[in-house]
N, C-alpha and C positions, 0 to 999 in steps of 0.2 A: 804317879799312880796313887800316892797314898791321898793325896789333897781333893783328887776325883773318886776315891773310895767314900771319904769324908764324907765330901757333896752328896753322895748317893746315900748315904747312912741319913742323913740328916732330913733326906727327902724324903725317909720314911722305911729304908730298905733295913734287912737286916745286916748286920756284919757281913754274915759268911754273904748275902745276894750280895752286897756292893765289892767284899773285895774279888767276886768270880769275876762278878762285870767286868769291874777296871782290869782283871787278867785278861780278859777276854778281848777287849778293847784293845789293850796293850800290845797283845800279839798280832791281833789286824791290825794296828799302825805297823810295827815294826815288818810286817811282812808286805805292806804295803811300800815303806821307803827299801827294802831290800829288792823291789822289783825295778824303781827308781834308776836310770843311768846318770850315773857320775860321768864329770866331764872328762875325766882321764879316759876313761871308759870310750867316751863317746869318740874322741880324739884319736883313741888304740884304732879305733871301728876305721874313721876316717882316713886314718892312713894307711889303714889295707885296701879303703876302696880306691883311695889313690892309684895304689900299690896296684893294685887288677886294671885299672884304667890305664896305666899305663903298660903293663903288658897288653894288652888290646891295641892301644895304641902302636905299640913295638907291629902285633903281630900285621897289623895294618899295613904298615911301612912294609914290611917285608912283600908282602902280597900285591902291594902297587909297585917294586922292585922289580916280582916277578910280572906284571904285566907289563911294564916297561920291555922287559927282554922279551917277552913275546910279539910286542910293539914291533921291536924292532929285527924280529925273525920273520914274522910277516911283510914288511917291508920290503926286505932280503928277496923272498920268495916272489914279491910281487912282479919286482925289480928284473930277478930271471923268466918269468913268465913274460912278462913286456916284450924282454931279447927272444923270447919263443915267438909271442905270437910276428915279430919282426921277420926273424927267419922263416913261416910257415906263409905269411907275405911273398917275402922271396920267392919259396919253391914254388906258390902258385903261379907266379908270374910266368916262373922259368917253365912251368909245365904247358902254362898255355902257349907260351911260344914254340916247343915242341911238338905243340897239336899242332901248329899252325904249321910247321916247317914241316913234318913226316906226314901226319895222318893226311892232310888236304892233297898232298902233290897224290899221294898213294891211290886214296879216292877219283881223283881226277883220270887218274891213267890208266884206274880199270872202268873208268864210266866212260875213254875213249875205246879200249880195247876190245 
């Protein structure tokens, strides 16, 4: 500061104008490198975002965990509707042979009567 007070003195300024400047000056640098990240700094940063990445990550896993078990409850479900629609097969079958064995003779014998 004082060797850039000097330079300003000498360029024609007065004392007191050169040493405000360089104070002036002084305090925009200084507050210029305190906005500045240090690498510590940056590396603290860095491995929070890590640190959040991988809880994300966690919570991800969990969530493809739970679709897997739903995966596999629908499956399940699928599985029993299958044996449903199988048995509902069945009773049609069995129902149309019923028509065919009561309702037809029934018809028959009052279309003779």
């Amino acid at each position: 500061m004082l060797a850039y007070s000097r330079d300003l003195e000498s360029a024609g300024l007065s004392r007191q104008q050169a040493e405000a400047i360089a104070r002036g000056m002084t305090l925009m640098v200084t507050q210029q490198v305190e906005s500045l990240v240090t690498k510590e700094h940056f590396d603290l940063t860095m491995a929070h975002v890590d640190q959040r990445f991988r809880q994300v990550d966690q919570r991800f896993d969990q969530v493809d965990r739970r679709f897997e078990q739903i995966d596999g409850r629908l499956d399940r479900v699928e599985d029993r509707l299958s044996g449903v629609e199988k048995s509902l097969s069945g009773h049609t079958v069995l129902l149309s042979i019923i028509t065919l064995a009561v309702v037809i003779p029934l018809l028959q014998s009052m279309a003779a009567g």
